[in-house]
mmJSON file of the N, C-alpha and C atoms, coordinates in Angstrom:
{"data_MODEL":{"atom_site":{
"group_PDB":["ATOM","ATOM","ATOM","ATOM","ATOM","ATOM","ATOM","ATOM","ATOM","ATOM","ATOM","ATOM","ATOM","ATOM","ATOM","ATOM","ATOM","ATOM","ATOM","ATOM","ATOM","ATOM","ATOM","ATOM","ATOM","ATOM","ATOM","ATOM","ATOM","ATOM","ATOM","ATOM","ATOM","ATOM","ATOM","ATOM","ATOM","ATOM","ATOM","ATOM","ATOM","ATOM","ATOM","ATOM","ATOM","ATOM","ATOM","ATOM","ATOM","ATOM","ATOM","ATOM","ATOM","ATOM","ATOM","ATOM","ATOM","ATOM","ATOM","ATOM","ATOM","ATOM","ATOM","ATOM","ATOM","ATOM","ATOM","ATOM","ATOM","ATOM","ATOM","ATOM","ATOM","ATOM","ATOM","ATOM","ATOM","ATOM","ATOM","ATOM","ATOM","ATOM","ATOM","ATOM","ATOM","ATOM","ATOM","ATOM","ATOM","ATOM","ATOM","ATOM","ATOM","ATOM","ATOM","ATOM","ATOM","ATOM","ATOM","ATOM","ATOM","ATOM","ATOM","ATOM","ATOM","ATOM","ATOM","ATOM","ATOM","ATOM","ATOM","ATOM","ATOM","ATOM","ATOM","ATOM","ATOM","ATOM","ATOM","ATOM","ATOM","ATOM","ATOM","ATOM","ATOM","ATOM","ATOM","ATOM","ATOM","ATOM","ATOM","ATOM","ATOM","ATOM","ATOM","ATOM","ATOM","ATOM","ATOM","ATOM","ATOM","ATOM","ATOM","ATOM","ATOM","ATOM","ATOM","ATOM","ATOM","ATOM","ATOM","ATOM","ATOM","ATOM","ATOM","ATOM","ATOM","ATOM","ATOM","ATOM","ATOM","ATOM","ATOM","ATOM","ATOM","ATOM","ATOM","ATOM","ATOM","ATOM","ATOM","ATOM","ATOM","ATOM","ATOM","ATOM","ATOM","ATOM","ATOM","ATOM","ATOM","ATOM","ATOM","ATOM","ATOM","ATOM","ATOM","ATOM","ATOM","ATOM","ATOM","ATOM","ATOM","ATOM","ATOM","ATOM","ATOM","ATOM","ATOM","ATOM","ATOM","ATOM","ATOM","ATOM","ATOM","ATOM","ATOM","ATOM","ATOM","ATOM","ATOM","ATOM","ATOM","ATOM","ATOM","ATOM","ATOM","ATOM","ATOM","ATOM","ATOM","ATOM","ATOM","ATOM","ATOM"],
"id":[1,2,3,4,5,6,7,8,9,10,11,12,13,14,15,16,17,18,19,20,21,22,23,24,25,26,27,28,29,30,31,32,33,34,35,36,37,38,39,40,41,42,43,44,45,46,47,48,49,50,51,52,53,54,55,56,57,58,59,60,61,62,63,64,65,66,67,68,69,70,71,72,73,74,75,76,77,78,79,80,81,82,83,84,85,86,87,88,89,90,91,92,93,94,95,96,97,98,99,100,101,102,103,104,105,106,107,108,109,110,111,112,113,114,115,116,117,118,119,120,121,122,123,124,125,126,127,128,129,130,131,132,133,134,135,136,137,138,139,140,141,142,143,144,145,146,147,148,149,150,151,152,153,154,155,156,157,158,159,160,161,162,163,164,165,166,167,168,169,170,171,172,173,174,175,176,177,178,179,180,181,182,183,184,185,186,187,188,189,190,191,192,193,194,195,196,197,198,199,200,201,202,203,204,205,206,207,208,209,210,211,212,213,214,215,216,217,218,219,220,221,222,223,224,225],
"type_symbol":["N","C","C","N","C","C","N","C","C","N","C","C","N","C","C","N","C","C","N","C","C","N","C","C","N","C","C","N","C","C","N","C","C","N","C","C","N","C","C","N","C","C","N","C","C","N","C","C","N","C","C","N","C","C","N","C","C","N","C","C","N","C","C","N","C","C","N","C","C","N","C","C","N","C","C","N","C","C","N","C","C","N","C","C","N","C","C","N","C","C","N","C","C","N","C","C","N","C","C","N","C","C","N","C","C","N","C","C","N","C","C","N","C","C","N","C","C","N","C","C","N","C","C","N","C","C","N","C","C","N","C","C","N","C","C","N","C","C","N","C","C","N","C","C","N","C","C","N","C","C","N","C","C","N","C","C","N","C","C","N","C","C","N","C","C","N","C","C","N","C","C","N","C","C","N","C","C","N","C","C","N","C","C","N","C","C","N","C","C","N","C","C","N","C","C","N","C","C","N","C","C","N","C","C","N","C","C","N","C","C","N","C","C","N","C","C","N","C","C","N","C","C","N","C","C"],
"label_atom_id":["N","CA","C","N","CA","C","N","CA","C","N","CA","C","N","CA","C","N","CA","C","N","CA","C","N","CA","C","N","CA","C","N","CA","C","N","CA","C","N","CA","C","N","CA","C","N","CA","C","N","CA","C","N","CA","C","N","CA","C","N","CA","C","N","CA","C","N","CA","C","N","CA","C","N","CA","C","N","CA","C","N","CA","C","N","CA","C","N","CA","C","N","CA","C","N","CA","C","N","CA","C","N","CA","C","N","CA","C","N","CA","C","N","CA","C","N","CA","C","N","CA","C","N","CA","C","N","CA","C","N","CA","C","N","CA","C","N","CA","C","N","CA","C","N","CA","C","N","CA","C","N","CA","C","N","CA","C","N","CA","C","N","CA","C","N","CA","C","N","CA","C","N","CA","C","N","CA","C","N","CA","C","N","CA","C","N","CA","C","N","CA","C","N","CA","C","N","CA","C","N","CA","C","N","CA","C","N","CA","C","N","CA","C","N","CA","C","N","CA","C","N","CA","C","N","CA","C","N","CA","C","N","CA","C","N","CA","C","N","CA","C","N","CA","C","N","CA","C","N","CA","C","N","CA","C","N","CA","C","N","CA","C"],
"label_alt_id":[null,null,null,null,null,null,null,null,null,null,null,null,null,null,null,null,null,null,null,null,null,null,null,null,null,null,null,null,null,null,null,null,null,null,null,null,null,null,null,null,null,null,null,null,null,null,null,null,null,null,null,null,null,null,null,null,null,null,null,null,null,null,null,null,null,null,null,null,null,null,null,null,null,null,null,null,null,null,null,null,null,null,null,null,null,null,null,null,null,null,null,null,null,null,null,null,null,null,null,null,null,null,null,null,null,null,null,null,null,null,null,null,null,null,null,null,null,null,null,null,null,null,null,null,null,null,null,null,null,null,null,null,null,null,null,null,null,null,null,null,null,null,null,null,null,null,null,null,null,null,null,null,null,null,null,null,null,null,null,null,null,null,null,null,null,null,null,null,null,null,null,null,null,null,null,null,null,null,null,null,null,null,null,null,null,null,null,null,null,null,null,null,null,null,null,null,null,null,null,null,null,null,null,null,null,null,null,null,null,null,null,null,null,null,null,null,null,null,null,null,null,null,null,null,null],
"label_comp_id":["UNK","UNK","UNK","UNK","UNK","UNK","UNK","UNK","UNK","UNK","UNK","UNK","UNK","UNK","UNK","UNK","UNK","UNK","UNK","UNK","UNK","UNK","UNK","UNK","UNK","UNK","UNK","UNK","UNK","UNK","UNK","UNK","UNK","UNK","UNK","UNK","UNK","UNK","UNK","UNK","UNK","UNK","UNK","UNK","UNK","UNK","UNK","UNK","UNK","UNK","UNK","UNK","UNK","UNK","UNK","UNK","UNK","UNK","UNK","UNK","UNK","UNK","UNK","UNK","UNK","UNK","UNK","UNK","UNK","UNK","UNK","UNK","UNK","UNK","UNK","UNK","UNK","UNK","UNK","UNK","UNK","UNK","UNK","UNK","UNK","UNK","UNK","UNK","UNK","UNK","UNK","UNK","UNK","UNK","UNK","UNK","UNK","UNK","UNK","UNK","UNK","UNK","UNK","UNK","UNK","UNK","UNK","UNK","UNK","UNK","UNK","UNK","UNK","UNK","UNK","UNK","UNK","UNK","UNK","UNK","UNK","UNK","UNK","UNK","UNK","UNK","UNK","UNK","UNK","UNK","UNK","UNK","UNK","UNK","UNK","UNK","UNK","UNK","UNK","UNK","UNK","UNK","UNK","UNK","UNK","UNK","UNK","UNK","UNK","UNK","UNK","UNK","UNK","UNK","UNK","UNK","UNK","UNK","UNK","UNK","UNK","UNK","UNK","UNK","UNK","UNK","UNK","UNK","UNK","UNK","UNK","UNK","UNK","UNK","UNK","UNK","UNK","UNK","UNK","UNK","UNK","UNK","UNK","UNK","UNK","UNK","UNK","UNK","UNK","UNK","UNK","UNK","UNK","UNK","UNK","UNK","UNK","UNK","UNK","UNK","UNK","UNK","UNK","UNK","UNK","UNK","UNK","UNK","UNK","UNK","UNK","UNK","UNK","UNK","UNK","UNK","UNK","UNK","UNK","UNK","UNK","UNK","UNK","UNK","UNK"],
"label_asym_id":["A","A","A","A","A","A","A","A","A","A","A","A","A","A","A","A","A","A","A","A","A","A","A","A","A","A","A","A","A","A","A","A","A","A","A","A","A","A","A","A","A","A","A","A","A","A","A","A","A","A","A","A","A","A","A","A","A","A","A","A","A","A","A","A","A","A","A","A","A","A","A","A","A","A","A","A","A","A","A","A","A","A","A","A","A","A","A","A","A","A","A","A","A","A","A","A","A","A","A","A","A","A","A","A","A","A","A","A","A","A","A","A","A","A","A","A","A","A","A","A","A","A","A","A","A","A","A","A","A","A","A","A","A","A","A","A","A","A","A","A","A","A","A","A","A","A","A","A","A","A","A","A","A","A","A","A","A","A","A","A","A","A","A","A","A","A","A","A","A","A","A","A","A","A","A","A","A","A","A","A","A","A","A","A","A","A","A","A","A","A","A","A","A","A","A","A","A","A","A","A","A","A","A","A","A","A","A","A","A","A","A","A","A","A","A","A","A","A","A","A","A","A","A","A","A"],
"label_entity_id":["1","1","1","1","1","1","1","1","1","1","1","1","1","1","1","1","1","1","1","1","1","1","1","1","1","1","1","1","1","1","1","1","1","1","1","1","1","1","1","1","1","1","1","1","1","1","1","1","1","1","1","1","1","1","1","1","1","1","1","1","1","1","1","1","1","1","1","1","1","1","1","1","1","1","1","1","1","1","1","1","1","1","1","1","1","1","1","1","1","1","1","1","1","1","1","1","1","1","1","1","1","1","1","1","1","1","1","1","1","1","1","1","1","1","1","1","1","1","1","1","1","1","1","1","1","1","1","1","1","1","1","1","1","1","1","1","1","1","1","1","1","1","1","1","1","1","1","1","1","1","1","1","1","1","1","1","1","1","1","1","1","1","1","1","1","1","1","1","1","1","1","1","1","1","1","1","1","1","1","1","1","1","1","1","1","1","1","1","1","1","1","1","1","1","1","1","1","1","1","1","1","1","1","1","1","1","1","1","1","1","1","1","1","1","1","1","1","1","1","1","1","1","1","1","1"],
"label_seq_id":[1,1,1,2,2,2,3,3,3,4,4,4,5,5,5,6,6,6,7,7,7,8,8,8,9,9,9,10,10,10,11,11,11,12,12,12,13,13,13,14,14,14,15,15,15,16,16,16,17,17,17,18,18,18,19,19,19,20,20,20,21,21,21,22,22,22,23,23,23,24,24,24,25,25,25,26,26,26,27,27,27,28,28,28,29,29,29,30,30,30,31,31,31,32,32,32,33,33,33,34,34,34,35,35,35,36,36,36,37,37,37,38,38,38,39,39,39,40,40,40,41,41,41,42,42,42,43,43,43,44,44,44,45,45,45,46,46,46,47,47,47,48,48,48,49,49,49,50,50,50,51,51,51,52,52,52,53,53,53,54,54,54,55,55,55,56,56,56,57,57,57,58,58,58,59,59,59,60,60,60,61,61,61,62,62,62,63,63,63,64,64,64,65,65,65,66,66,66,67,67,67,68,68,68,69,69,69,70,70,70,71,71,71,72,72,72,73,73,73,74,74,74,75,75,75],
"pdbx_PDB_ins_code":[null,null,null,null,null,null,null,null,null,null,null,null,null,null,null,null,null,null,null,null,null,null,null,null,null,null,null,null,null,null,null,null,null,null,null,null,null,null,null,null,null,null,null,null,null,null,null,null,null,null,null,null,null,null,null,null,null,null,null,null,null,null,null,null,null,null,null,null,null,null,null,null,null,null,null,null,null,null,null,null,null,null,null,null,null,null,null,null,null,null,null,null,null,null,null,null,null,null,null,null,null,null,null,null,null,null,null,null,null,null,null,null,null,null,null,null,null,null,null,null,null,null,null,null,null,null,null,null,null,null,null,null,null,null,null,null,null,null,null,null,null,null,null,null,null,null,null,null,null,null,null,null,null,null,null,null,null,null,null,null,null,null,null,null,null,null,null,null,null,null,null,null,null,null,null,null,null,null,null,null,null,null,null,null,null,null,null,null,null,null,null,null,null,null,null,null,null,null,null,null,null,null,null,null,null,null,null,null,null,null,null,null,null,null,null,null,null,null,null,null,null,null,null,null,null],
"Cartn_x":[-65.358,-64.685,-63.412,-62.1,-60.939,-61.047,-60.428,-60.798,-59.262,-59.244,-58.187,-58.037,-56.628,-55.801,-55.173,-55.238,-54.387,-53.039,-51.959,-50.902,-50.282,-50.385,-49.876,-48.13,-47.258,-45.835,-45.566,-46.272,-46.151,-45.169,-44.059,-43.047,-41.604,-41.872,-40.431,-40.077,-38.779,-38.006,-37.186,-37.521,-36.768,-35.645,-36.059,-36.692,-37.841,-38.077,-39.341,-40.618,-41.021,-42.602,-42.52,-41.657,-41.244,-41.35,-40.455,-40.314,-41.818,-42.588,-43.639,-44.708,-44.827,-45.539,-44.995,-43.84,-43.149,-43.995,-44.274,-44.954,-46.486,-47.085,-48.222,-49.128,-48.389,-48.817,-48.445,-47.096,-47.4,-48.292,-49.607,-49.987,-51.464,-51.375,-52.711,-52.799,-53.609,-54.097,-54.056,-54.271,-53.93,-54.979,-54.675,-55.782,-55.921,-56.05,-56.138,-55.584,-56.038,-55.024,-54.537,-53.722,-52.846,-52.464,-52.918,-52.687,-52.283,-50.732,-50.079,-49.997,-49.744,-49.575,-48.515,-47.516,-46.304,-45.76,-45.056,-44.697,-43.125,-42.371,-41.126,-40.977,-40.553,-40.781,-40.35,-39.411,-38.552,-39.228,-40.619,-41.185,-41.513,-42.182,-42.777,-41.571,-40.686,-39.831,-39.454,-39.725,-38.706,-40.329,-41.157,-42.766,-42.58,-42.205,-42.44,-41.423,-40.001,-39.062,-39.033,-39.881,-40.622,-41.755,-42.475,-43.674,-42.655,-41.752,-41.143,-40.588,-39.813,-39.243,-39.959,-40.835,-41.766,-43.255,-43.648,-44.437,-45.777,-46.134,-47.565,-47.574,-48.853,-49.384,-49.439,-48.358,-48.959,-49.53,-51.124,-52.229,-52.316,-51.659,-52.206,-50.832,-50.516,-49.498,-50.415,-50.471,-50.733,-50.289,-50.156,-50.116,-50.814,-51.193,-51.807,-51.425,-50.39,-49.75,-48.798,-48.005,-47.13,-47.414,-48.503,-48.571,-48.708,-47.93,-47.574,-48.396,-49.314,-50.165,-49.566,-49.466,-48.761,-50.291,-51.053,-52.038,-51.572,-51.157,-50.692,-52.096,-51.353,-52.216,-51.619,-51.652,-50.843,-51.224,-49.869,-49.904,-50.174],
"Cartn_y":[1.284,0.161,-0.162,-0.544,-0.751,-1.823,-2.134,-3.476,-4.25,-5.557,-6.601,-7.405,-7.337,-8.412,-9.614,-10.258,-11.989,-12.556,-12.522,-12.929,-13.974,-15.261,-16.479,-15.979,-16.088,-16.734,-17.225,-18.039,-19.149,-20.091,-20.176,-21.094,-20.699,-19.617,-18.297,-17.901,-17.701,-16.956,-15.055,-14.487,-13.524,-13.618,-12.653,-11.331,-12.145,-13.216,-13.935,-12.547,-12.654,-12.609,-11.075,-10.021,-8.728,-8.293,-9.478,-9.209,-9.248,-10.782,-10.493,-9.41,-9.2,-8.003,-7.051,-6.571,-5.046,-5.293,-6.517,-6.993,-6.99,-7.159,-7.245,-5.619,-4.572,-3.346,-2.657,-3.232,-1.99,-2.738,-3.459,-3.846,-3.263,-3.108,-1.84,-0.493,-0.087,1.256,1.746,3.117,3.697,3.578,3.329,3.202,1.853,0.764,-0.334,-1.174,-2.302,-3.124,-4.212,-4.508,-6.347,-7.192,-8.108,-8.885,-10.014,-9.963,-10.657,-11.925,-13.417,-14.243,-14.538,-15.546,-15.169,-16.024,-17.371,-18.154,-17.636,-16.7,-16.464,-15.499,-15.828,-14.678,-13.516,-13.116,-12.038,-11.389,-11.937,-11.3,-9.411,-9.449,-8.31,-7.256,-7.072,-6.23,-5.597,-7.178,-6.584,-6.046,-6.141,-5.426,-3.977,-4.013,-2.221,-1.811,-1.989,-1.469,-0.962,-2.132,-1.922,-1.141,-0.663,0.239,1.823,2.036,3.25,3.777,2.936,3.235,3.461,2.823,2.84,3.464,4.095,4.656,4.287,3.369,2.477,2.229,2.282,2.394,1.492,0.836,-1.157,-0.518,-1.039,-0.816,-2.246,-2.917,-4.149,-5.11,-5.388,-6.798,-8.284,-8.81,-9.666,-11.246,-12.143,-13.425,-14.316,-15.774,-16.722,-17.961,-18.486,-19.821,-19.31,-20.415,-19.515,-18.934,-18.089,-17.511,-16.058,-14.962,-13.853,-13.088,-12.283,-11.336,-10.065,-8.989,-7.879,-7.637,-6.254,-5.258,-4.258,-4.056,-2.536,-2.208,-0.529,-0.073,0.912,0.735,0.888,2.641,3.218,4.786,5.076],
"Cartn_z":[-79.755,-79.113,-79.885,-79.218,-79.464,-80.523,-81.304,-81.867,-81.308,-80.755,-80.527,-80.889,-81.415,-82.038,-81.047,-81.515,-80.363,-80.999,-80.043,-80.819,-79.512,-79.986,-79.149,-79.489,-78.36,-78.524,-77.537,-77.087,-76.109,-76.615,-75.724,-75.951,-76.93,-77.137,-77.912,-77.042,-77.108,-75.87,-76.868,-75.65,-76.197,-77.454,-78.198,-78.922,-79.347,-79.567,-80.713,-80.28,-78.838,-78.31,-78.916,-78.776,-79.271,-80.483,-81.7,-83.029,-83.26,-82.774,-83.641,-83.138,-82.12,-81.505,-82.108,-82.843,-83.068,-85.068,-85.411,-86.964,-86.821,-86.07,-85.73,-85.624,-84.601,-84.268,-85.764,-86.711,-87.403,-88.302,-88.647,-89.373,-88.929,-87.821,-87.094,-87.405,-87.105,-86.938,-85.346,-85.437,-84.42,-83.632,-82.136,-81.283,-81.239,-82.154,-81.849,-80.899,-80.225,-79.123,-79.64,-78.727,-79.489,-77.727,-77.777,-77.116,-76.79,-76.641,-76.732,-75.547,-75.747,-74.462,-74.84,-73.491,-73.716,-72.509,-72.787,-71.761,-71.219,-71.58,-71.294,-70.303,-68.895,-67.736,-67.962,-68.746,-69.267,-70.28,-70.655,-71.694,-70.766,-69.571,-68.82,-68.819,-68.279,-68.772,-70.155,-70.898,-72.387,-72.844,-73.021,-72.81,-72.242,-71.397,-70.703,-71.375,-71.612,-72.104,-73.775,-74.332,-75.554,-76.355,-75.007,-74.548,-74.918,-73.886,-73.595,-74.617,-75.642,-76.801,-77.696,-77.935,-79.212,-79.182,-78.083,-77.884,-77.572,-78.246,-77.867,-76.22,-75.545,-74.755,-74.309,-73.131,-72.63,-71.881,-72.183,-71.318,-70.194,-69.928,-69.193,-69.316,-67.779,-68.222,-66.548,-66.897,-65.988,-66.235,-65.025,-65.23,-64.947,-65.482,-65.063,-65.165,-64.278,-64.393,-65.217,-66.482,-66.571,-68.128,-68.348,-69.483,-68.833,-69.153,-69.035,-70.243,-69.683,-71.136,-70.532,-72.485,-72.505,-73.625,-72.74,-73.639,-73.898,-75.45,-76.059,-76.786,-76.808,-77.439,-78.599,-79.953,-81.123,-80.833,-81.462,-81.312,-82.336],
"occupancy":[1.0,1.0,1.0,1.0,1.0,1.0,1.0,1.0,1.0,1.0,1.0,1.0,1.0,1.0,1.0,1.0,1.0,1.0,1.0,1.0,1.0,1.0,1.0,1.0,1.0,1.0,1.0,1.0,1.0,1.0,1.0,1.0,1.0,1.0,1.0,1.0,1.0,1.0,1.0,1.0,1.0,1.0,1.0,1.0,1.0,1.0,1.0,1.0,1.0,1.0,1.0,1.0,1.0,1.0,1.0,1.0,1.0,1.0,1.0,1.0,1.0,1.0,1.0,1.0,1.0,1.0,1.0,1.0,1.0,1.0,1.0,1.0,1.0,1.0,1.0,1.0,1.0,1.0,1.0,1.0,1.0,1.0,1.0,1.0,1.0,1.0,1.0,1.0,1.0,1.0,1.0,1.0,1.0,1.0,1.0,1.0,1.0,1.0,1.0,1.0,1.0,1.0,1.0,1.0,1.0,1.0,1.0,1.0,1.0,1.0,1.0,1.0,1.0,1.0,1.0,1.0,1.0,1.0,1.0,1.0,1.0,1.0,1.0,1.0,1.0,1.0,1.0,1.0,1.0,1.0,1.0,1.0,1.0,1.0,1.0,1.0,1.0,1.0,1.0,1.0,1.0,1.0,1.0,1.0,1.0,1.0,1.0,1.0,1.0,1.0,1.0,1.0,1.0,1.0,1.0,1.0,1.0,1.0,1.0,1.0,1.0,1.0,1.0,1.0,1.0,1.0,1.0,1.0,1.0,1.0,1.0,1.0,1.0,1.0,1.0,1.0,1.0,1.0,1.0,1.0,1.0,1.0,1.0,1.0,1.0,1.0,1.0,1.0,1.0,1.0,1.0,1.0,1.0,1.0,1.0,1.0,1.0,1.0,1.0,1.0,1.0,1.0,1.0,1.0,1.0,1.0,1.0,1.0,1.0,1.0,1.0,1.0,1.0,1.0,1.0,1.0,1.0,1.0,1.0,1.0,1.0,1.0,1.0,1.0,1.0],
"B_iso_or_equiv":[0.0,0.0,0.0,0.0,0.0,0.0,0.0,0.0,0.0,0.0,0.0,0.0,0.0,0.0,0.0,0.0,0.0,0.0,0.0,0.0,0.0,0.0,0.0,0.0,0.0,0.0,0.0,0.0,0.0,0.0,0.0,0.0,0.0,0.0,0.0,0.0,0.0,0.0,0.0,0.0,0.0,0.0,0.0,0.0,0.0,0.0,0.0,0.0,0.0,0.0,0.0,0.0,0.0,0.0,0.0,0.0,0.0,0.0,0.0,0.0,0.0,0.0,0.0,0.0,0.0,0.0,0.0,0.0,0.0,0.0,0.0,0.0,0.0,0.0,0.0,0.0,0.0,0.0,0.0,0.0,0.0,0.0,0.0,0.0,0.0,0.0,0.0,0.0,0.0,0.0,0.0,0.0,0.0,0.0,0.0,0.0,0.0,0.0,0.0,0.0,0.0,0.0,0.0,0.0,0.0,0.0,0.0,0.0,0.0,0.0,0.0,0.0,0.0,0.0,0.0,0.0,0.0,0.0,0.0,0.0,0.0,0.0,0.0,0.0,0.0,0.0,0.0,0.0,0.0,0.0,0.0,0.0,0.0,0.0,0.0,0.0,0.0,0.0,0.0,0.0,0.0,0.0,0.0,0.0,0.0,0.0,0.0,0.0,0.0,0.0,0.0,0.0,0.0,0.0,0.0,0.0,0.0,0.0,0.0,0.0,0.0,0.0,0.0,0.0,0.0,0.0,0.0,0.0,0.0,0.0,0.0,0.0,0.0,0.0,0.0,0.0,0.0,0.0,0.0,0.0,0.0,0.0,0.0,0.0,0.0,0.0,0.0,0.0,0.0,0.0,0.0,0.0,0.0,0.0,0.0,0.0,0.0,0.0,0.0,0.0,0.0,0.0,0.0,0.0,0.0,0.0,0.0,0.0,0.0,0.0,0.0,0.0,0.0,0.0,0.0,0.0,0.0,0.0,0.0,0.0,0.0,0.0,0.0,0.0,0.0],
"pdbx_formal_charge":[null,null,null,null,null,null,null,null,null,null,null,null,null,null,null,null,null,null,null,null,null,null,null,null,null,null,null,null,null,null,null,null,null,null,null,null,null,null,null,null,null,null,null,null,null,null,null,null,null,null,null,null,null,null,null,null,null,null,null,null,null,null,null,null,null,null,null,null,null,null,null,null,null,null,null,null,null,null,null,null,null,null,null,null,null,null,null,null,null,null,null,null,null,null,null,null,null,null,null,null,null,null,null,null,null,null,null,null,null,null,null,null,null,null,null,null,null,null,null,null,null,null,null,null,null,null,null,null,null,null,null,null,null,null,null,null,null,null,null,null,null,null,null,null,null,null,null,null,null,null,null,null,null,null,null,null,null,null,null,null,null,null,null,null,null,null,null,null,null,null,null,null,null,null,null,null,null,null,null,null,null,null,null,null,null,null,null,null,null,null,null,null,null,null,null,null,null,null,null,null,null,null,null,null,null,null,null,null,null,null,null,null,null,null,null,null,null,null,null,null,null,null,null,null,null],
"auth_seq_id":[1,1,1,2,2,2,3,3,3,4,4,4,5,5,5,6,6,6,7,7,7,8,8,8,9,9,9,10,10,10,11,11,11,12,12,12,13,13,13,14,14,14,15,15,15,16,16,16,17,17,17,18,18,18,19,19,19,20,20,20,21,21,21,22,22,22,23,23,23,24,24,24,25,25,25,26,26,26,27,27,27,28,28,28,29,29,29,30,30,30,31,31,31,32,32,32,33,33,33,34,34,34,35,35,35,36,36,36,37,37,37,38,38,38,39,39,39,40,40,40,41,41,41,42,42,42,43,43,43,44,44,44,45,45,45,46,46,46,47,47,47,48,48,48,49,49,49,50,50,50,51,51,51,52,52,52,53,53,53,54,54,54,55,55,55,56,56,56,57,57,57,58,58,58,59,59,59,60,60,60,61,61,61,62,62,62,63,63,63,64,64,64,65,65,65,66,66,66,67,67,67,68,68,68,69,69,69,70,70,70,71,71,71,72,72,72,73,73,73,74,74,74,75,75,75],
"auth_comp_id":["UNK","UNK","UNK","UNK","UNK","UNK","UNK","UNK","UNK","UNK","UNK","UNK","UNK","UNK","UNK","UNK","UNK","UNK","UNK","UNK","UNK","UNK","UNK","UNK","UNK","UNK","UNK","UNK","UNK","UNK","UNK","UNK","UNK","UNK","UNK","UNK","UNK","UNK","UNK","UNK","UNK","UNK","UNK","UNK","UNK","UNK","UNK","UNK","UNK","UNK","UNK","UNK","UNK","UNK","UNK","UNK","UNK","UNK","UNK","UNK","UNK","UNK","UNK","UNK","UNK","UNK","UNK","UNK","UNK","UNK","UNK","UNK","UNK","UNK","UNK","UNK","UNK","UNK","UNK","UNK","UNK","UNK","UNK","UNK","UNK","UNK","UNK","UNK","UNK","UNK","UNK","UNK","UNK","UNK","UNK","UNK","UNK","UNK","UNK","UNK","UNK","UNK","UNK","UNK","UNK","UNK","UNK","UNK","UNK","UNK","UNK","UNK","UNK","UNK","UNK","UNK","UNK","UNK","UNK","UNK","UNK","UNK","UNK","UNK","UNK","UNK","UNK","UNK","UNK","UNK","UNK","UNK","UNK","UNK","UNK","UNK","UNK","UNK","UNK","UNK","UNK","UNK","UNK","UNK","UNK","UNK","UNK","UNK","UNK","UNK","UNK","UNK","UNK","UNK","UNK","UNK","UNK","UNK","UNK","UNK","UNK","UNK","UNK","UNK","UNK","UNK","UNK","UNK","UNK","UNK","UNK","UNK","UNK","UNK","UNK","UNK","UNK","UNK","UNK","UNK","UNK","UNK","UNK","UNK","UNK","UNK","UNK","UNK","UNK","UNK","UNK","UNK","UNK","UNK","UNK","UNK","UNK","UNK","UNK","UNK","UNK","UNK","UNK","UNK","UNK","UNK","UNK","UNK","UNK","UNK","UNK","UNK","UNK","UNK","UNK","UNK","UNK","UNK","UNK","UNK","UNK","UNK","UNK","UNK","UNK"],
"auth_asym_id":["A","A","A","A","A","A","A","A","A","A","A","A","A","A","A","A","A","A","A","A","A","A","A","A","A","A","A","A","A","A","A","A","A","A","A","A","A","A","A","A","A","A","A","A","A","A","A","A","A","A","A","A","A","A","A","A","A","A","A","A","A","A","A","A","A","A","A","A","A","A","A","A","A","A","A","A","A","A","A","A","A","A","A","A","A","A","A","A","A","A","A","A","A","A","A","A","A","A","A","A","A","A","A","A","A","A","A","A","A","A","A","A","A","A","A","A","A","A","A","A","A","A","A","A","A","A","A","A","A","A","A","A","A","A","A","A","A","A","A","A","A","A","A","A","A","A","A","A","A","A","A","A","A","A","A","A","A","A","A","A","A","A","A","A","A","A","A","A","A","A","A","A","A","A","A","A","A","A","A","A","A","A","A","A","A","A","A","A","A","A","A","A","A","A","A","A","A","A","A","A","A","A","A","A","A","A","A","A","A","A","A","A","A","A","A","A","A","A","A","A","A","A","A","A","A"],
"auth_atom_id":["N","CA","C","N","CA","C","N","CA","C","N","CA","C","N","CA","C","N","CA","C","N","CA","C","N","CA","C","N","CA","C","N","CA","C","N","CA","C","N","CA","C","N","CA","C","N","CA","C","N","CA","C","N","CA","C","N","CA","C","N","CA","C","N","CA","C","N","CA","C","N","CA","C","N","CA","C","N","CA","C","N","CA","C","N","CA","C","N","CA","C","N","CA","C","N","CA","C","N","CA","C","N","CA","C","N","CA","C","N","CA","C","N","CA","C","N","CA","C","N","CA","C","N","CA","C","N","CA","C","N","CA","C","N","CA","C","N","CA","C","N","CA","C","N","CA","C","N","CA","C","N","CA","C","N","CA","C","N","CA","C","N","CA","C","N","CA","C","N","CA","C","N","CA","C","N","CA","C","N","CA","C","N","CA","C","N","CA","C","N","CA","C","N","CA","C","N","CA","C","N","CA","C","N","CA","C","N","CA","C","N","CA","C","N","CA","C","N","CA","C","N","CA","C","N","CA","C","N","CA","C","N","CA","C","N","CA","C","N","CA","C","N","CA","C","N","CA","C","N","CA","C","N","CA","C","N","CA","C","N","CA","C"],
"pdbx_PDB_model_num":[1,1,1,1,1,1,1,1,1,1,1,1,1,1,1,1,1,1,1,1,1,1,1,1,1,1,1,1,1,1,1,1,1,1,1,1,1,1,1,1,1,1,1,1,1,1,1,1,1,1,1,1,1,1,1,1,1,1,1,1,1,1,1,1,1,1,1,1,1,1,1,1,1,1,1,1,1,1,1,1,1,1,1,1,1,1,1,1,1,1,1,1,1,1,1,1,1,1,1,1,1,1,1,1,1,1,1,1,1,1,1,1,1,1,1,1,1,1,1,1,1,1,1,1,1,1,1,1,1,1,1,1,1,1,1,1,1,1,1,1,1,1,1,1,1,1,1,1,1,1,1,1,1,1,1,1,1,1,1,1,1,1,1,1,1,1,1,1,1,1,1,1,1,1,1,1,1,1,1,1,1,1,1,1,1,1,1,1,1,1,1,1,1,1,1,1,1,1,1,1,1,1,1,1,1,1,1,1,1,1,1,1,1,1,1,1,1,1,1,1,1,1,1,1,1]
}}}
């Protein structure tokens, strides 16, 4: 089983929800997940775009009201 990490940046606006998600994964191991929440609508893009470059796996983006979750999965 994956083990998951939780990272609130509810209420940071771009780069915040990114930087600390880009501090968080390298503090993982490989295979592990991080799951980030994330009140900034612009977070889902800068998420996939962040995915593509850096290789980790966004396994999951969904919303609920206005908290936006991004599931990676550390490479």
């Amino acid at each position: 089983m994956d083990s998951i990490k939780e990272l609130d940046t509810r209420g940071l606006n771009c780069p915040l929800p990114i930087l600390k998600a880009k501090k968080a994964l390298a503090d993982m191991v490989a295979g592990e997940t991080l799951r980030v929440v994330s009140t900034d609508p612009g977070s889902t893009r800068d998420f996939q775009a962040f995915a593509r470059q850096t290789g980790h796996e966004l396994v999951e983006q969904t919303s609920a009201g206005s908290d936006f979750v991004h599931v990676l999965r550390r490479r």
